[in-house]
C-alpha positions in Angstrom: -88.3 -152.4 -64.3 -90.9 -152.4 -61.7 -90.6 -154.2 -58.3 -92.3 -157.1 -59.2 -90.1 -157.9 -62.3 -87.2 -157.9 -60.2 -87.4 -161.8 -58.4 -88.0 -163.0 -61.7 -84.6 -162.0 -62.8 -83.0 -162.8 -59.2 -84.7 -166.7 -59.2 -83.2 -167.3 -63.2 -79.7 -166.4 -62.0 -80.0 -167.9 -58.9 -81.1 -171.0 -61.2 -77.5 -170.9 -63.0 -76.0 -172.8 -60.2 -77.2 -175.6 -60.9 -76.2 -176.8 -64.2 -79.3 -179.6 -64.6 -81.0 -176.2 -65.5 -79.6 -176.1 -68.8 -79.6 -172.8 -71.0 -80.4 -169.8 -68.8 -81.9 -168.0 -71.6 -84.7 -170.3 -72.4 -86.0 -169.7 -69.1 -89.4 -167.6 -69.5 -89.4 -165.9 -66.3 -85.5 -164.7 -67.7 -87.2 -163.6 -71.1 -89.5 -161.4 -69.2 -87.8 -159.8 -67.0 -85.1 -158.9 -69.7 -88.5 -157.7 -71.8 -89.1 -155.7 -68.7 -86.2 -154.1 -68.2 -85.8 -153.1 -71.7 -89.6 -151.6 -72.1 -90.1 -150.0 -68.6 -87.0 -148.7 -67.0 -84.5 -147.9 -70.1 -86.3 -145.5 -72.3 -86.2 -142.9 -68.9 -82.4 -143.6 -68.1 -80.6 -144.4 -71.3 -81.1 -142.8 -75.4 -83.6 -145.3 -77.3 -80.7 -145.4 -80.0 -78.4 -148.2 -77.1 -81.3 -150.0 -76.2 -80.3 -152.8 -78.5 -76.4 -152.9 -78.0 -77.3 -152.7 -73.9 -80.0 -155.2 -73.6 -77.6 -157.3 -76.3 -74.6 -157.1 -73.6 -76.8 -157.6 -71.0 -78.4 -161.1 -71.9 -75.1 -162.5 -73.1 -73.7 -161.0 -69.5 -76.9 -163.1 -67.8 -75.9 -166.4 -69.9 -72.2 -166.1 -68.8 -73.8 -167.1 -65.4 -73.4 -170.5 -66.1 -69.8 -170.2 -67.0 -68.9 -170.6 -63.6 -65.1 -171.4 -62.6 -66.4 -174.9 -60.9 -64.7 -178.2 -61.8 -67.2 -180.0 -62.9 -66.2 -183.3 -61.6 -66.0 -182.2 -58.6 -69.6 -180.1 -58.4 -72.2 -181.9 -56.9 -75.1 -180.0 -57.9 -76.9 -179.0 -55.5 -77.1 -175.5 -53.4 -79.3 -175.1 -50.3 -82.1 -172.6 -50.0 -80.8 -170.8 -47.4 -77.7 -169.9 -50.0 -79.4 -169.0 -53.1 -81.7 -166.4 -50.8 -78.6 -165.3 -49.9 -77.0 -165.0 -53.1 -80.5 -163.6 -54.3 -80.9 -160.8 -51.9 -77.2 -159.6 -52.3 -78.3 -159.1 -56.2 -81.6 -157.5 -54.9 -80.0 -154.8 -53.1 -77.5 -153.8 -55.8 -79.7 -153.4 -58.3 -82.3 -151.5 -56.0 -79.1 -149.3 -55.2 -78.8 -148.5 -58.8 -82.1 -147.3 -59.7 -82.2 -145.1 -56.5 -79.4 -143.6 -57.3 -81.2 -142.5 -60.2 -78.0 -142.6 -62.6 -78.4 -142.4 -66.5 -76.5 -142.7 -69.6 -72.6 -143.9 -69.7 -72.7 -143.9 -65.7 -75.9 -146.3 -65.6 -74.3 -148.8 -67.8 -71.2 -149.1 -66.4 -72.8 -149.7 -62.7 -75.3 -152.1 -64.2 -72.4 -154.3 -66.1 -70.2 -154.2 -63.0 -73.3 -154.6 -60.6 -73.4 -158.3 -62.8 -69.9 -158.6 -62.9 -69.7 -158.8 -59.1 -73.4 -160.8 -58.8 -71.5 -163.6 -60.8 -68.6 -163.5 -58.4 -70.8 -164.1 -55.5 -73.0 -167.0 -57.2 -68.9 -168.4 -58.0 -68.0 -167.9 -54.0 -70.9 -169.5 -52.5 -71.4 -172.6 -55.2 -67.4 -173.4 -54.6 -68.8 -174.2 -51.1 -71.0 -177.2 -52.4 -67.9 -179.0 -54.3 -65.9 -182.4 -53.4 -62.8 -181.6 -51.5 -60.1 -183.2 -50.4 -57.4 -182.9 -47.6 -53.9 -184.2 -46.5 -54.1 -184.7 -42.4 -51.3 -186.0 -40.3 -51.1 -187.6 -37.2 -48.6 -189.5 -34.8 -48.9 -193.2 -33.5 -50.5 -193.5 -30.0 -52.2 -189.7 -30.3 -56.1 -188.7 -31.5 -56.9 -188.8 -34.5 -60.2 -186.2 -35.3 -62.0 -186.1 -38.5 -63.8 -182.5 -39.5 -66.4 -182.4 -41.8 -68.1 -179.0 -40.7 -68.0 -176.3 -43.2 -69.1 -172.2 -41.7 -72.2 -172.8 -43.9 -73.5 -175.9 -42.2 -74.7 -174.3 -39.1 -77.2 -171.9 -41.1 -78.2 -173.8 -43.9 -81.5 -175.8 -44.4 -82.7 -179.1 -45.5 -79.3 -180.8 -44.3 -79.5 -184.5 -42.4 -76.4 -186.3 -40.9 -72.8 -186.6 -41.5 -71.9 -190.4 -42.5 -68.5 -191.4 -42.0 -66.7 -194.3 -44.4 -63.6 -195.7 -44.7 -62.3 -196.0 -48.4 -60.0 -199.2 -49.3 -58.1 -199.8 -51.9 -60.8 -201.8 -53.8 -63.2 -198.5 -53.8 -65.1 -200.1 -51.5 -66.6 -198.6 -48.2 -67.1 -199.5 -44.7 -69.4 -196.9 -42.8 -67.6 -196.0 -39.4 -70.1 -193.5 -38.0 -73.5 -191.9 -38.9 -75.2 -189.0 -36.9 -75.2 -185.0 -36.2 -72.2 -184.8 -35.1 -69.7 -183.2 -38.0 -66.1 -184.9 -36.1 -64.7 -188.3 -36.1 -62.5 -189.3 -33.3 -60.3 -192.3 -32.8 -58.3 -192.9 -29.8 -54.9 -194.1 -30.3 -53.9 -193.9 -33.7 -51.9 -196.9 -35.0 -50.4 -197.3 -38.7 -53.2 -199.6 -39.5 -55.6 -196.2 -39.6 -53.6 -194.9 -42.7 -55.7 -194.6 -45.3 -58.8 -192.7 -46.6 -62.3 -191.8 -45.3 -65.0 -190.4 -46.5 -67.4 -187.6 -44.9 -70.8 -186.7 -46.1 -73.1 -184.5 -45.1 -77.0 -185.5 -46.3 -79.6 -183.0 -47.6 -83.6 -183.7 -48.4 -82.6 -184.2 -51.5 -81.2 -186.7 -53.9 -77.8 -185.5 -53.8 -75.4 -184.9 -50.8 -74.8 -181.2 -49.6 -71.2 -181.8 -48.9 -68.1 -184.9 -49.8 -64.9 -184.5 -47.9 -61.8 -187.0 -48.3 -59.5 -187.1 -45.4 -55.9 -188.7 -46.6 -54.6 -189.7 -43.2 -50.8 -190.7 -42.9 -49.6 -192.0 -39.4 -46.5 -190.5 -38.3 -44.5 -192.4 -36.1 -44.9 -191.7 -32.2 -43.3 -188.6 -31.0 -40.3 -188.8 -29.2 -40.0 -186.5 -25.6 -36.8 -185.9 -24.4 -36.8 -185.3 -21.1 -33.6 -182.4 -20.1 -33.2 -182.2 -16.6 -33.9 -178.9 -14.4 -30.2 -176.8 -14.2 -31.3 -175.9 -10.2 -31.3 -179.9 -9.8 -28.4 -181.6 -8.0 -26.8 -184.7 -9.4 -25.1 -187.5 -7.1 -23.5 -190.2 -8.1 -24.8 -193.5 -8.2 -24.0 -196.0 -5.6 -24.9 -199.9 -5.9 -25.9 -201.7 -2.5 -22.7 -202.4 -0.2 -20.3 -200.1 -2.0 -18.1 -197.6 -0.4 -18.4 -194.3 -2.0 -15.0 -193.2 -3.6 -14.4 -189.6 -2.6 -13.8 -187.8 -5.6 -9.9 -186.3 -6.5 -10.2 -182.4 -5.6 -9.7 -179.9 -8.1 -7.4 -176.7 -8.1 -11.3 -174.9 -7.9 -12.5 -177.4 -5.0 -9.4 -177.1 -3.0 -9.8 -173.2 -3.5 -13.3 -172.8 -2.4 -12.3 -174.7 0.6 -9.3 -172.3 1.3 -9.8 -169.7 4.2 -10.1 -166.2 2.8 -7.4 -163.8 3.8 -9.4 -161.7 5.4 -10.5 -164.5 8.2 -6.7 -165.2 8.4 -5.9 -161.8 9.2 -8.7 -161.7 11.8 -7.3 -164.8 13.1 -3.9 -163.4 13.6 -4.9 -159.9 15.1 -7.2 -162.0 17.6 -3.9 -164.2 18.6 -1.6 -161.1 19.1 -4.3 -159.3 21.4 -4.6 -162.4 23.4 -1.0 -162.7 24.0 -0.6 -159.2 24.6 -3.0 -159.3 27.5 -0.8 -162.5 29.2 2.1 -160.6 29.1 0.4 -157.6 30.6 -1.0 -159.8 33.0 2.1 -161.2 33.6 4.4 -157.7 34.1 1.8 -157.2 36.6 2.2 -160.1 38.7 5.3 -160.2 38.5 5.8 -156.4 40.4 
């Protein structure tokens, strides 16, 4: 299949994400690259007598692209253009990797069928990133409450506008809260009357938004800090205005930390012998 065959094939199954395509097959530019790849770049890599059971495996393998595991309820149908390149260039390379590699026969169809296989993984990955989603957040009373609508793909991605904020009642009606670039809403100060649902979405050029988030916010009642005081602080006992402070009884410890050691009252005693020793010396003395 010659190089210029190949974006032809790349554009129709980038074109299966979006199901207002329709059949895949009925495509022309898919028609004639299939054509292509069955008249220019089998007959040199694969007997004429699988052509038919290959190219057979190979369209219904290209149709499958549609079968994509996306609820479709929840698929909002569109994919930015910075995503399908991506998606498009991914295929590109693996198929540019199998014809350099010059493989025939058994070996060339398996890496072709598992070079779809994982093509139509790929397409799965990066169109689950355009679906409604929703989340369970939880906050306490009297703390911030922040609202994140930014996905990794935002950042990168063309053709997106602002992020709109609502706030969904119980009626299904909306009230917008916010509208601008920034992806976060914050409220000070939660309270339980900021239960509820809200609603982010992100704006594209087109019709359709690029991205829906619901936010389920419960309100937890505020936190409670106990404050434990520091084990190196000293307490005293409390004493009102013109009392007299009782001393407290002594314990059997208190009274025995306040007990000389015996080694001071030896001290003591040896000091009081010496001192009498030396008055009766003195007084020998005087005496003859």
């Amino acid at each position: 299949m010659g190089p210029r065959r190949l974006p032809l094939l790349v554009a129709a199954l980038a074109g299966c994400l979006l199901p207002a395509r329709g059949c895949v097959m009925c495509d022309p530019n898919v028609v004639e690259a299939l054509n292509s790849l069955e008249t220019d770049y089998l007959p040199g890599h694969l007997e004429a007598k699988h052509h038919k059971n290959v190219m057979k495996r190979v369209k219904q393998a290209v149709e499958a692209f549609k079968d994509l595991p996306i609820d479709e309820d929840s698929y909002m149908g569109v994919v930015d253009e910075a995503t399908l390149e991506k998606a498009a260039w991914s295929l590109l390379k693996d198929l540019k990797r199998i014809m350099d590699s010059d493989v025939k026969g058994e070996l060339f169809v398996k890496e072709l069928f598992w070079m779809l296989h994982l093509a139509k993984d790929n397409f799965a990955s990066y169109a689950a990133q355009f679906q409604k989603t929703e989340r369970k957040v939880k906050f306490h009373q009297m703390e911030d409450m922040v609202l994140d609508c930014e996905l990794n793909w935002h950042k990168i991605s063309q053709g997106l506008t602002d992020y709109s904020f609502y706030r969904v009642w119980r009626n299904n009606s909306e009230t917008l809260v916010s509208k601008g670039k920034e992806p976060t809403l914050t409220k000070t100060m939660v309270r339980p009357k900021d239960a509820g649902t809200y609603r982010c979405e992100l704006g594209s050029v087109q019709s359709s938004p690029a991205t829906i988030i619901y936010f389920h916010v419960t309100v937890l009642p505020k936190r409670i800090v106990e404050e434990i005081p520091s084990p190196n602080t000293e307490t005293k006992d409390e004493v009102a205005p013109g009392e007299v402070p009782l001393d407290r009884p002594q314990t059997a410890t208190t009274l025995q930390s306040q007990s000389p050691k015996p080694e001071k009252v030896l001290r003591r005693r040896l000091v009081g012998l010496l001192i009498w020793g030396f008055v009766v010396l003195i007084a020998s003395v005087a005496t003859v």
